[in-house]
MIMI-186731 format. One record per residue: residue in one letter; x, z, y of N, C-alpha, C, CB in turn. Coordinates in steps of 0.1 Angstrom, whole numbers, padded with zeros to 4 digits, always signed. Atoms other than C-alpha are relative to their C-alpha. Glycine has a CB too. Example, Ala and Ser with C-alpha at 12.3 -4.5 7.8 and 13.67 -1.06 7.14 Angstrom:
A+0009+0000-0012+0123+0078-0045+0009+0000+0012-0010+0012+0000
S-0009+0000-0011+0137+0071-0011-0008+0008+0011+0004-0014+0005
END
This chain:
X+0000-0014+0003-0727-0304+0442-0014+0006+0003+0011+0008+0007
X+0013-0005-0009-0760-0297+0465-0010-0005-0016-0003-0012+0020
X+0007+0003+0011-0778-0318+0435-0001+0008-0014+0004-0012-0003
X+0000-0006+0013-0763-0301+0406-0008+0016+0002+0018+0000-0006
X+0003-0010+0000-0769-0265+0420-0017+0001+0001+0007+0005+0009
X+0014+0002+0002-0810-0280+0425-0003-0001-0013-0006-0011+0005
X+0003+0007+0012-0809-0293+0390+0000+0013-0007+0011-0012-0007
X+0000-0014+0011-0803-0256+0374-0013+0008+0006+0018+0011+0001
X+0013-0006-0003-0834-0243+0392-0016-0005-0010-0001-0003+0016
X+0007+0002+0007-0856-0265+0371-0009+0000-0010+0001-0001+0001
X+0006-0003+0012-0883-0256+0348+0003-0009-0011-0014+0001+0003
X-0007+0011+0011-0872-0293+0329+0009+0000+0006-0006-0015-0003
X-0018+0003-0006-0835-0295+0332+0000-0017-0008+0019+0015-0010
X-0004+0016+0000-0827-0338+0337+0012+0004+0000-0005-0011+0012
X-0016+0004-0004-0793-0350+0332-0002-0004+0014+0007-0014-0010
X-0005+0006-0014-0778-0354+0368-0001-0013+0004+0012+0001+0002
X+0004+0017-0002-0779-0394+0364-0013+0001+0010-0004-0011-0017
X+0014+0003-0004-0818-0389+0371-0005+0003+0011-0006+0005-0007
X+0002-0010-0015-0815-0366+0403+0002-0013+0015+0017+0015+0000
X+0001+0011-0011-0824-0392+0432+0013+0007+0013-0019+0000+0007
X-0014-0005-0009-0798-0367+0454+0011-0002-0004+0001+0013+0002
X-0020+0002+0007-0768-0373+0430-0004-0014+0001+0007+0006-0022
X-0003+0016-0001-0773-0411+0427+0004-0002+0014-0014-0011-0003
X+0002+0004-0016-0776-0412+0467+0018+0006+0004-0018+0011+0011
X-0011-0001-0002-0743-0392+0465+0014-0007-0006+0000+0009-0002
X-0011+0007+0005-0721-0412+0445-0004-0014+0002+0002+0002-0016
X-0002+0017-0004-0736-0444+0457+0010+0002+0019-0024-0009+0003
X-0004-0003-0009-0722-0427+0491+0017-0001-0001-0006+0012+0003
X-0009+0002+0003-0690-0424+0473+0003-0011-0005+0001+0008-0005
X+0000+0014+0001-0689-0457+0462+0005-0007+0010-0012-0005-0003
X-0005+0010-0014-0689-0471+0496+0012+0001+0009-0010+0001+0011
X-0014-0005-0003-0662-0447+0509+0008-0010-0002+0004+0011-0007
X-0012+0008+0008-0642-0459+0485+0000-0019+0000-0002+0005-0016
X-0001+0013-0008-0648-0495+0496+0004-0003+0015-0012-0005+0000
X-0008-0001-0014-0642-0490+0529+0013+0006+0000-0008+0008+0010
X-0015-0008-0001-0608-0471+0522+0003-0016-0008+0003+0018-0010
X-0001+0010+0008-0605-0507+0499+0005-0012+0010-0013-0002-0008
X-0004+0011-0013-0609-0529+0529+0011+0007+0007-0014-0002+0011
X-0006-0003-0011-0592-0507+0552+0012-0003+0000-0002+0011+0004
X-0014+0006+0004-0559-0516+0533+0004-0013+0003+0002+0000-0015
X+0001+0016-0003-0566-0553+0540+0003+0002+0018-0020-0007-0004
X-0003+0007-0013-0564-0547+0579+0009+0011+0011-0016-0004+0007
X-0010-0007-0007-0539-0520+0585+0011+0004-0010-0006+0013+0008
X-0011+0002+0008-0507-0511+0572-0006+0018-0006+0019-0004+0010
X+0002-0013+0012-0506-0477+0542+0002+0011+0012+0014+0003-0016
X-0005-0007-0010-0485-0456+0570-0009+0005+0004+0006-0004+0008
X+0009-0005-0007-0521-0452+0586-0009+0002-0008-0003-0006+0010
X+0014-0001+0009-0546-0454+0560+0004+0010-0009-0006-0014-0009
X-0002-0018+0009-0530-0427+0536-0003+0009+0009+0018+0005-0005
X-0002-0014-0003-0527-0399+0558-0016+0003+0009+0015+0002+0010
X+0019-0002-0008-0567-0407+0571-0003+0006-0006-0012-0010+0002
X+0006-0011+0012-0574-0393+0540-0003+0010+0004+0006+0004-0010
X+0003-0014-0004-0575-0358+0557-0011-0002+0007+0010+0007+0007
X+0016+0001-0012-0609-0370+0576-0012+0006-0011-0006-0023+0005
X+0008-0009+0007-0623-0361+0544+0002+0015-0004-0003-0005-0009
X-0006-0013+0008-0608-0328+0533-0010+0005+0011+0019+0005-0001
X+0009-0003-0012-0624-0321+0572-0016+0002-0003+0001-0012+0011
X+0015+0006+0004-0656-0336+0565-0009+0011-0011+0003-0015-0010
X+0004-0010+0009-0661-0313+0533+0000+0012+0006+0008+0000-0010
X-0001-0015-0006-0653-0283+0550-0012+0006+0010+0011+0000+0008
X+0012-0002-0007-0678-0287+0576-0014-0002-0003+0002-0007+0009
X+0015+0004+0003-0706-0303+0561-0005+0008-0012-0001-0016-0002
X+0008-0014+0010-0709-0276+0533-0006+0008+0009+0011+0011-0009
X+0010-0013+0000-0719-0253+0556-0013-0004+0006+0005+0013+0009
X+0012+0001+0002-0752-0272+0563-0005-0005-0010-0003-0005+0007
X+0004+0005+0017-0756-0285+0525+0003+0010-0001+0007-0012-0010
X+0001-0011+0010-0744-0255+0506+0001+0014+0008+0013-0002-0011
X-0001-0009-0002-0748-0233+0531+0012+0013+0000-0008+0001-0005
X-0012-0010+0002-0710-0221+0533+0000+0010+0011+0015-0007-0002
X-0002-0010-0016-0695-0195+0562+0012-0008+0003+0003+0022+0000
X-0009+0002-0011-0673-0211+0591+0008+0010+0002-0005-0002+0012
X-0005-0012-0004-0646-0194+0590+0014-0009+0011+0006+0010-0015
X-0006+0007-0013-0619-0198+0619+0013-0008-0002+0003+0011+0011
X-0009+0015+0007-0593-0216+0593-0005-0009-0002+0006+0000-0011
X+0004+0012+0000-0614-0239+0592+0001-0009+0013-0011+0000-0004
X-0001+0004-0013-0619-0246+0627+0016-0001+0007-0010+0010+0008
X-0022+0004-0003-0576-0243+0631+0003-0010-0006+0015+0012-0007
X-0002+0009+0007-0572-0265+0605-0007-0016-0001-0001+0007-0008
X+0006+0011-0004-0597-0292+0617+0007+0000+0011-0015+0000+0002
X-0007+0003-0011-0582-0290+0652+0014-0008-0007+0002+0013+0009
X-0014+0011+0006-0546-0296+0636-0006-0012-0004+0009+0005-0015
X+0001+0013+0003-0557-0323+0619-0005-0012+0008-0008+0001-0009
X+0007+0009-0012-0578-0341+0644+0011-0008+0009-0009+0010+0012
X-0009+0001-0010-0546-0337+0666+0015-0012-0004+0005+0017+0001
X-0014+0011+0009-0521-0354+0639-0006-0014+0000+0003+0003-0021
X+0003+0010+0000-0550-0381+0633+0002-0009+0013-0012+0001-0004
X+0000+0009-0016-0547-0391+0672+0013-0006-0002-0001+0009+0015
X-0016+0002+0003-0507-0391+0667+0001-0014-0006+0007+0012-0012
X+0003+0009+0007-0513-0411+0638+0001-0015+0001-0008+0002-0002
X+0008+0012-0004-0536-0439+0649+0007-0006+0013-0016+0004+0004
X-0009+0002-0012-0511-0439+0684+0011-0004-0002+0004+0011+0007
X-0014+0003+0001-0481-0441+0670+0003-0008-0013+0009+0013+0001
X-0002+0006+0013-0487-0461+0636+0010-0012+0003-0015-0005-0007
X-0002+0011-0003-0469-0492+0632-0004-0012+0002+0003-0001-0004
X+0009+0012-0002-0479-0523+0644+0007-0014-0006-0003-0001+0018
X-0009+0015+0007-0472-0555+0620-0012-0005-0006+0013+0003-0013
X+0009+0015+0007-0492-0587+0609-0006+0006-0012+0009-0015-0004
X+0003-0007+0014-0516-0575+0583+0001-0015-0009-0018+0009+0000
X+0002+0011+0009-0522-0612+0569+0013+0002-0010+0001-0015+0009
X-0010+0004+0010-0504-0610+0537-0002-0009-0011+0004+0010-0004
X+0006+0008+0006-0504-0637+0517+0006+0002-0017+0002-0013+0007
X-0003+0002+0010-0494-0645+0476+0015+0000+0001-0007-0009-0005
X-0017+0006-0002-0458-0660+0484+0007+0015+0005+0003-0015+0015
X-0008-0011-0002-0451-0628+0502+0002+0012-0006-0001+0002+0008
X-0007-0012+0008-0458-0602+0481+0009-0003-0012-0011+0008-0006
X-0009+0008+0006-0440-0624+0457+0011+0002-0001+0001-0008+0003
X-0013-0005-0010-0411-0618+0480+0005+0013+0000-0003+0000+0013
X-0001-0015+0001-0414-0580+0482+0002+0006-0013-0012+0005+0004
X+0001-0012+0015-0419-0573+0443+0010-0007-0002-0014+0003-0015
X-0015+0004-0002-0386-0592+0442+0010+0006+0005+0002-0007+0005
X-0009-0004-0015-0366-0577+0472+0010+0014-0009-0014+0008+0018
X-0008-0011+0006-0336-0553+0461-0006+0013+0001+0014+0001+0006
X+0003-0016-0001-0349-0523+0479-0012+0007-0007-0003+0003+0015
X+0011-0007+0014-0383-0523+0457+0005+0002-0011-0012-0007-0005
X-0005-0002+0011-0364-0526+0427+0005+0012-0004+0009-0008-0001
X+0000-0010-0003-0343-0499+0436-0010+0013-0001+0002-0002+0008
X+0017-0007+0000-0373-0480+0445-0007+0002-0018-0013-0014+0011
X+0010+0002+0016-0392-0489+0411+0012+0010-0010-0002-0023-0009
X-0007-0008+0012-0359-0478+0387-0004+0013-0001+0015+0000+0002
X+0000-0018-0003-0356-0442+0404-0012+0003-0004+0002+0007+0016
X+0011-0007+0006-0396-0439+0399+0000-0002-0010-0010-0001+0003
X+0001-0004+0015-0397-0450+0367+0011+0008-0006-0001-0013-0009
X-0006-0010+0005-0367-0429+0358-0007+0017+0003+0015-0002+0006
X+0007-0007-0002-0384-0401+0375-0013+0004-0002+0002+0000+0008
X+0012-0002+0005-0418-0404+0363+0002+0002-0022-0011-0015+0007
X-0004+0001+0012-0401-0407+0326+0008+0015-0004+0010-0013-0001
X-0008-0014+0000-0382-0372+0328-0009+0010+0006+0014+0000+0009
X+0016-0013-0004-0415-0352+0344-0009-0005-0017-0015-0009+0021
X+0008+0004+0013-0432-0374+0310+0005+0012-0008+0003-0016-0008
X-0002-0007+0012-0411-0356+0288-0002+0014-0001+0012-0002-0003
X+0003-0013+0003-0411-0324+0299-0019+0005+0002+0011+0009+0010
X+0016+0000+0001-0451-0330+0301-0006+0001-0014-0005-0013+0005
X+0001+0008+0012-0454-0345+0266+0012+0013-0011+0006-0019+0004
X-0005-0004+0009-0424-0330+0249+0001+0022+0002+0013-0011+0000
X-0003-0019-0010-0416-0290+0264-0015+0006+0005+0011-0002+0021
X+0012-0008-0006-0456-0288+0273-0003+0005+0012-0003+0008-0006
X-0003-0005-0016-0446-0281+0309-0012-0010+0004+0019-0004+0009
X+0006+0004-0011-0480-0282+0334-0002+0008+0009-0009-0006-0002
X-0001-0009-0016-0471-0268+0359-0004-0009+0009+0016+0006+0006
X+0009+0008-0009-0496-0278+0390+0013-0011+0009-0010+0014+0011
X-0007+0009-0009-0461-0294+0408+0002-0013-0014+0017+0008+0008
X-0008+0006+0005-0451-0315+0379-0011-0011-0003+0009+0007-0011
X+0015+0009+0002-0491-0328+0372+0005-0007+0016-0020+0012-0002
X+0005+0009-0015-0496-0339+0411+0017-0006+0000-0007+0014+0019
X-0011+0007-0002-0458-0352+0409+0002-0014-0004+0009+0006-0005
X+0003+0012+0010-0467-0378+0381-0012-0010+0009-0009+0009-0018
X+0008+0007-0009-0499-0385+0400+0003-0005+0012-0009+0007+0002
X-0008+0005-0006-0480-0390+0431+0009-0017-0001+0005+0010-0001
X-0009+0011+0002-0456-0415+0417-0009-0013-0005+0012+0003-0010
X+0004+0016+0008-0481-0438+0402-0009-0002+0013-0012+0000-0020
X+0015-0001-0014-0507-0433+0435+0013-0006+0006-0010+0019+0010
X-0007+0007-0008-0475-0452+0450-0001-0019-0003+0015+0007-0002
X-0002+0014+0009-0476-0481+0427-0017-0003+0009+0001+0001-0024
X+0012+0008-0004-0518-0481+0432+0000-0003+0015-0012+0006-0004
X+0005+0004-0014-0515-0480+0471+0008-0015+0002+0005+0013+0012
X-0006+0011-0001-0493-0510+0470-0009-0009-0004+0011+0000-0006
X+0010+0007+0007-0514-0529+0444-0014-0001+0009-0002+0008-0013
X+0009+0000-0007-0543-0520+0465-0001-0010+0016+0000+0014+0000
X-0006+0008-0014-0529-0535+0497+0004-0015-0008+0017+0009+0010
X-0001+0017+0002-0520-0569+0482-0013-0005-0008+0016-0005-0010
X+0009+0003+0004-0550-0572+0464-0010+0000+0011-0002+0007-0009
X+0012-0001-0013-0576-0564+0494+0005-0011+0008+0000+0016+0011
X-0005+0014-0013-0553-0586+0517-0003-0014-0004+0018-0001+0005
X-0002+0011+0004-0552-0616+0495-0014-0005-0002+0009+0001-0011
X+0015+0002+0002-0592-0614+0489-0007-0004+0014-0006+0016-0006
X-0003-0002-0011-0593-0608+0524-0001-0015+0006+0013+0008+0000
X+0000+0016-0006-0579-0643+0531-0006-0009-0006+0013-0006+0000
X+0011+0011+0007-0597-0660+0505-0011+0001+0006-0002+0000-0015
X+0013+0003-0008-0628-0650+0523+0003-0007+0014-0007+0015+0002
X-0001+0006-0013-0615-0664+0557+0007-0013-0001+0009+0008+0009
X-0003+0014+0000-0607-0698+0538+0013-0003-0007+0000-0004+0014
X-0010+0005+0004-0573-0694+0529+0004+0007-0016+0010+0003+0011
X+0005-0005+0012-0577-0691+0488+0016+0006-0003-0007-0013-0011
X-0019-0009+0006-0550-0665+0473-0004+0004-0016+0007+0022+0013
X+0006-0006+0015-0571-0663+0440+0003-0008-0005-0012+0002-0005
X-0003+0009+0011-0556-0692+0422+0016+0011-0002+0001-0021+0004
X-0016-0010+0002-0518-0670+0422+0000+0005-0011+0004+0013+0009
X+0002-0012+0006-0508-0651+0394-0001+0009+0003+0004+0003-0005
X-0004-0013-0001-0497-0623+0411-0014+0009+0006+0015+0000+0010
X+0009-0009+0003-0532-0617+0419-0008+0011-0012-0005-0007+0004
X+0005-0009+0013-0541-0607+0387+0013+0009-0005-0006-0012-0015
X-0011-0009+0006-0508-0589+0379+0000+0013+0009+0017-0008+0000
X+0001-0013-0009-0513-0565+0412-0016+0003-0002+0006-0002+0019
X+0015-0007+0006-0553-0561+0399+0004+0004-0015-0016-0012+0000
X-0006-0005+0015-0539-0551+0362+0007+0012+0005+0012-0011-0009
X-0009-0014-0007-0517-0525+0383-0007+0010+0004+0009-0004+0013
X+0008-0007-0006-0536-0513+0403-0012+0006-0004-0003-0006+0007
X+0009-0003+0005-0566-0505+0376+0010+0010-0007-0008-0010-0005
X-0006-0008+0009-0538-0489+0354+0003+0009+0004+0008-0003-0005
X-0007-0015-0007-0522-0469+0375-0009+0009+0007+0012-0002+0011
X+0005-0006-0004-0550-0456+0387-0009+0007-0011-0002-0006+0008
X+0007-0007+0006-0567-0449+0359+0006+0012-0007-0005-0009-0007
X-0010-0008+0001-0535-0429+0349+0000+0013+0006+0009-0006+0004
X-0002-0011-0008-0537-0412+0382-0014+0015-0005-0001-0008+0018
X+0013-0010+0007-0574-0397+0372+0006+0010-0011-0013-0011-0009
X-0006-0009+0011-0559-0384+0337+0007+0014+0005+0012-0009-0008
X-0005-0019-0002-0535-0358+0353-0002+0001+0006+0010+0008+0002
X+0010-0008-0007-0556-0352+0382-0009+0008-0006-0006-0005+0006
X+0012-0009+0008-0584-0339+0357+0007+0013-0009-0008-0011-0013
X-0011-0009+0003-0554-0322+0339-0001+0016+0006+0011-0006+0005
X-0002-0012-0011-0547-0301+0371-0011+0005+0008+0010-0004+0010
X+0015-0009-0005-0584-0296+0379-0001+0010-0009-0015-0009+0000
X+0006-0012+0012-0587-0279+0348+0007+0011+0000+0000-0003-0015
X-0012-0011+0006-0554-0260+0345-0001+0008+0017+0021-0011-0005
X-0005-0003-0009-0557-0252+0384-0012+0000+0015+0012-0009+0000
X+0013+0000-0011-0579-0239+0411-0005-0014+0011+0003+0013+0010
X-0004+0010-0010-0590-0270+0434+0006+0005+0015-0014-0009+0004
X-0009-0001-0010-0579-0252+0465+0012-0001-0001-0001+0008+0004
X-0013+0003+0000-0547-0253+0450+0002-0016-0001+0006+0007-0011
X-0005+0015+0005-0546-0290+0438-0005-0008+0011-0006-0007-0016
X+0007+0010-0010-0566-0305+0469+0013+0001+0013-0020+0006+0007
X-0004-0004-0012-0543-0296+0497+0016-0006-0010-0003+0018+0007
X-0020+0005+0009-0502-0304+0470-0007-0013+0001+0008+0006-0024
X+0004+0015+0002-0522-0338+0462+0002-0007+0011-0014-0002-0005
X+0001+0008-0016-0529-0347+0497+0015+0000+0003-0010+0010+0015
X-0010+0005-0007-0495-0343+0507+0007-0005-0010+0007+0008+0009
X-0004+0008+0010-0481-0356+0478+0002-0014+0002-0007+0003-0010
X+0004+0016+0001-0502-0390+0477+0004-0005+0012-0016-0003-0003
X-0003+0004-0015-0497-0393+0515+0014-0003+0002-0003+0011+0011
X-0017+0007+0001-0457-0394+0511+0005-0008-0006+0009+0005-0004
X-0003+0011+0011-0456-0416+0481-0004-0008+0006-0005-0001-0014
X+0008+0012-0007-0481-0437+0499+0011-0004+0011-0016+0005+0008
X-0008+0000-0014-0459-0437+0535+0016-0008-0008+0002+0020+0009
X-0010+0007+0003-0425-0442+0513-0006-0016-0009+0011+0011-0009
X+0002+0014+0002-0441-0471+0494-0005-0010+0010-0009+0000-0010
X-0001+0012-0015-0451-0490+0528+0010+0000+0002-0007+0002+0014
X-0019-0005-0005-0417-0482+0543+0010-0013-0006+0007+0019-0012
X-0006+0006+0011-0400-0496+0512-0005-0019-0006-0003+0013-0012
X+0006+0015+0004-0423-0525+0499-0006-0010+0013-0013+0004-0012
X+0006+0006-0011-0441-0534+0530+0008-0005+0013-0008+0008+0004
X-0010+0000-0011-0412-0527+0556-0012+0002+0012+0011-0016+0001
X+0007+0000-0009-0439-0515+0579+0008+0010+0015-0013+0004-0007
X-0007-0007-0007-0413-0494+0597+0015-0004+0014+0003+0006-0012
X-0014-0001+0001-0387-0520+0601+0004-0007+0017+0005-0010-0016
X-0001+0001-0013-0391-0527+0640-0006+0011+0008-0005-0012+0003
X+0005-0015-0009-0403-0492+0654+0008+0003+0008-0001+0014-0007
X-0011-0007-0008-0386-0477+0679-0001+0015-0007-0004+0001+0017
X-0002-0009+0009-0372-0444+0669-0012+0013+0003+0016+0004+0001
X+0008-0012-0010-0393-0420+0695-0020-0003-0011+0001-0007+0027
X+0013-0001+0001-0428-0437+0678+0002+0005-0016-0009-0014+0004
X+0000-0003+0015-0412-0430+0640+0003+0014-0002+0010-0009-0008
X+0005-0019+0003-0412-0388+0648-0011+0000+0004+0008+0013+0008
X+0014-0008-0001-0443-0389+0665-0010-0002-0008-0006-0002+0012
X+0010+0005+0011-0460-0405+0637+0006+0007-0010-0003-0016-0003
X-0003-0007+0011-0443-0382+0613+0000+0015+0007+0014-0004-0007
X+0004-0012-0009-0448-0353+0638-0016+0002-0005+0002-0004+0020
X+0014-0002+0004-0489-0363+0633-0003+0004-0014-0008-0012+0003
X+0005-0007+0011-0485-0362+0596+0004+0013-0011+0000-0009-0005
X+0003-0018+0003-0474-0323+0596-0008+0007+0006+0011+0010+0002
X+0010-0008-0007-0497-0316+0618-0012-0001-0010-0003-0006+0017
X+0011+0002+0009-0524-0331+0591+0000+0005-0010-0002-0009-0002
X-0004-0011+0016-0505-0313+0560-0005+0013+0004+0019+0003-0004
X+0004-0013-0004-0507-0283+0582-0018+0005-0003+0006+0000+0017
X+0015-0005-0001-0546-0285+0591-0004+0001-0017-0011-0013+0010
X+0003+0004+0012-0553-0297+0552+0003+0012-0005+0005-0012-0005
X-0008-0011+0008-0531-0265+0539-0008+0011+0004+0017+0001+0003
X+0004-0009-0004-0548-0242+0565-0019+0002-0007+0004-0001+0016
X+0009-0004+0008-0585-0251+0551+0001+0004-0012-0007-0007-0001
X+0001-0001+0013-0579-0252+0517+0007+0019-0005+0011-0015-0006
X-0009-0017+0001-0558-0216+0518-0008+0014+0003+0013+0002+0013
X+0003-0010+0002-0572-0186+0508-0022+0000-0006+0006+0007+0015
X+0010+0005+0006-0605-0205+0498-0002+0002-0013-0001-0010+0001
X+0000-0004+0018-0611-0190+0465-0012-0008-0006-0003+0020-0005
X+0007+0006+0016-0632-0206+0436-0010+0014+0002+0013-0001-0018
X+0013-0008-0003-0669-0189+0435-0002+0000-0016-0013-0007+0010
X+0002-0007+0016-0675-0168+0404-0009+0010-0001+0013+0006-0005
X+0015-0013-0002-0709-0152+0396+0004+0009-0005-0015-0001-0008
X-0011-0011+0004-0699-0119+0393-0015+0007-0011+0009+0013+0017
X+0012-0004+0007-0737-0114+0376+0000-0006-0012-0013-0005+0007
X+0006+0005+0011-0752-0128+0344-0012-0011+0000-0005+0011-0007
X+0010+0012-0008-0778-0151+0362+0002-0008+0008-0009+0003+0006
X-0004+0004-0014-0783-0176+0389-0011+0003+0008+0003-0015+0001
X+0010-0004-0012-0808-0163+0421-0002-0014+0003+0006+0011+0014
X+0005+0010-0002-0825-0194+0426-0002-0003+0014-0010+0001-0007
X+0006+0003-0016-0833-0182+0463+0018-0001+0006-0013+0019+0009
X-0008+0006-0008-0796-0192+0468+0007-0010-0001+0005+0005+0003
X+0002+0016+0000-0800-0231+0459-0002-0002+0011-0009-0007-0008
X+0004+0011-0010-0795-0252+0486-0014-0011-0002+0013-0008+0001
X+0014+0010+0003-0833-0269+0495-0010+0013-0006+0003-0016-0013
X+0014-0009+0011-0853-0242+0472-0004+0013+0008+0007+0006-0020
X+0009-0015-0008-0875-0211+0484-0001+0011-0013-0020-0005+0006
X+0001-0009+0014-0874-0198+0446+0007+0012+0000+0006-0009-0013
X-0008-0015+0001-0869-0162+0437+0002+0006-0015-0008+0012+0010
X-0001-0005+0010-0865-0162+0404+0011-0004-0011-0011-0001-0004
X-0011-0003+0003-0836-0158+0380-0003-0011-0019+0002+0019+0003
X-0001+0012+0013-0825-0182+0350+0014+0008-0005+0002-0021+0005
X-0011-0002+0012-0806-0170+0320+0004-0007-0007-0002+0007-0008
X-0004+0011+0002-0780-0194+0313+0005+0007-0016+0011-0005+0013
X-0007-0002+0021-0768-0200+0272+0013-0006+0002-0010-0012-0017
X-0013-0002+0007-0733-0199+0265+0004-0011-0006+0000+0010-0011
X-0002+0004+0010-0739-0217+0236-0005-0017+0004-0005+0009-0010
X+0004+0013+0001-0756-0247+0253+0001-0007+0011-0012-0002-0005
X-0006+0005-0015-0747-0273+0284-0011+0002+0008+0004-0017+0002
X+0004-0005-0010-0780-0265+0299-0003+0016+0000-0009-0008+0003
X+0001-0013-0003-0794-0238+0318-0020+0003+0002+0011+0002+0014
X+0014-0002-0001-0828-0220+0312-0007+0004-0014-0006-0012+0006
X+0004+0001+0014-0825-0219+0276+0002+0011-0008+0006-0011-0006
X-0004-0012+0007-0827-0190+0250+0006-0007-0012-0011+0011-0003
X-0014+0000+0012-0798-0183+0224-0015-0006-0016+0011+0028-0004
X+0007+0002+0010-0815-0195+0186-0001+0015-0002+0005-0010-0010
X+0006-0011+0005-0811-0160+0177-0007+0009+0001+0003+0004-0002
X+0013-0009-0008-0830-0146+0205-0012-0005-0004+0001+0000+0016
X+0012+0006+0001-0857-0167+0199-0009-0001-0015+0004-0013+0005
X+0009+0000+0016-0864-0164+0162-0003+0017+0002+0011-0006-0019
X+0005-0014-0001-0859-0120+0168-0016+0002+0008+0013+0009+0008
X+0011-0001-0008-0890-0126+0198-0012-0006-0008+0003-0007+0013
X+0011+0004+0009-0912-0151+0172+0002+0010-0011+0000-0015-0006
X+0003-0011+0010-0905-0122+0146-0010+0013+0001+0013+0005-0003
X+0009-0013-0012-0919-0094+0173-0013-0004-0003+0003-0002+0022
END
């Protein structure tokens, strides 16, 4: 964002690709998302879904030395909560053998209780379709509901794929299997699925609304698909399986309290003030076209009335 809001100050407007700050940010994002890749490989979902709120945090805070936001004191409540659930979390997760191998997920996408599991979601993701598809119902619960149910399938897919790679790097090869390639086919689909009606409900729906339903959304699908497929639950004692569901309302909570009352920024002018780009000292004002994706440019019809002058 810090890049794009530089890029509209410029006398030559570059596509974003070219901006050495946006590459450096999505190569940043890149890695994340590798490390959230691995992290499936050496802990069970139960704990790696609901980390997710490290970034919602993260954003909150670190805008206000990139974009220059204001601290306000929901933020700072809502980071504490969260902080407080993450300890819970990380304390009370479950503790079970990550090594998983080919034979066993094998085992699992077999097992009655996934089956089970699978019918009800595909019946349930088939009856939100229709009234998506057929009735034109998008309503922000029924988008992040869809996305939900398939973000259950990819966290699974994700976890037997990282683990099995996992072991083939430590010698023990899990890439001759099929079922490696049947949970990487999954796991690309359904995820690419999930993007579709996320973009949906970006468009149709402020992100403060859709960042904070999503999170807890994906975090429950995620938690019941360990639970269910993984059985990461299935020797807990009972006292560590509320306090680890104790940490992750305390993390809905913090996540709900930033995101709430965070409105969407809307120039209430006709210009952009340059002197309030993040990085720039500029005090001068750019009249954006309507009619064209960048900014800085005059209308055609202004421009032939001024060569007529």
């Amino acid at each position: 964002k810090c890049a794009h809001l530089r890029l509209v100050c410029r006398a030559e407007p570059k596509p974003c690709y070219r901006s050495k700050l946006w590459c450096c940010g999505i190569a940043l994002l890149g890695l994340a998302e590798l490390g959230t890749f691995t992290a499936y490989a050496l802990a069970p979902i139960a704990l790696v879904a609901p980390l997710g709120s490290v970034s919602v945090i993260g954003s909150a805070f670190i805008s206000v030395f990139f974009l220059k936001k204001t601290m306000r004191t929901a933020d700072i409540l809502g980071g504490t909560l969260t902080i407080t659930g993450i300890y819970l979390l990380v304390t009370f997760a479950p503790n079970i053998p990550q090594e998983l191998t080919a034979r066993q997920v094998q085992n699992y996408l077999v097992s009655w209780p996934f089956l089970v599991y699978s019918i009800l979601e595909i019946l349930i993701f088939c009856i939100l379709l229709y009234f998506y598809k057929r009735k034109a119902v998008k309503h922000i619960m029924v988008l992040l509901m869809m996305v939900a149910l398939l973000a259950s399938l990819t966290v699974i897919a994700v976890k037997a794929v990282s683990s099995m790679i996992a072991l083939s790097v430590k010698g023990k090869m899990q890439l001759t299997y099929s079922i490696f390639y049947i949970m990487s086919v999954l796991m690309a689909t359904s995820c690419a699925f999930q993007i579709k009606f996320l973009n949906q409900a970006m468009r149709l729906y402020e992100a403060t609304a859709v960042v904070p339903i999503n999170f807890v959304f994906f975090t429950t699908s995620a938690i019941i698909s360990g639970v269910i497929f993984y059985r990461e639950f299935q020797s807990a004692a009972l006292l560590s399986v509320f306090m680890f569901l104790f940490g992750c309302l305390l993390s809905f909570l913090g996540v709900i309290i930033i995101a709430r009352n965070k409105k969407e920024e809307h120039l209430q002018i006709p210009f952009i003030d340059c002197g309030h780009i993040p990085g720039e000292n500029l005090t001068g004002k750019i009249q954006p076209d309507s009619h064209c994706s960048w900014y800085g440019t005059l209308n055609k019809e202004d421009d032939l009335v001024k060569r007529q002058s």
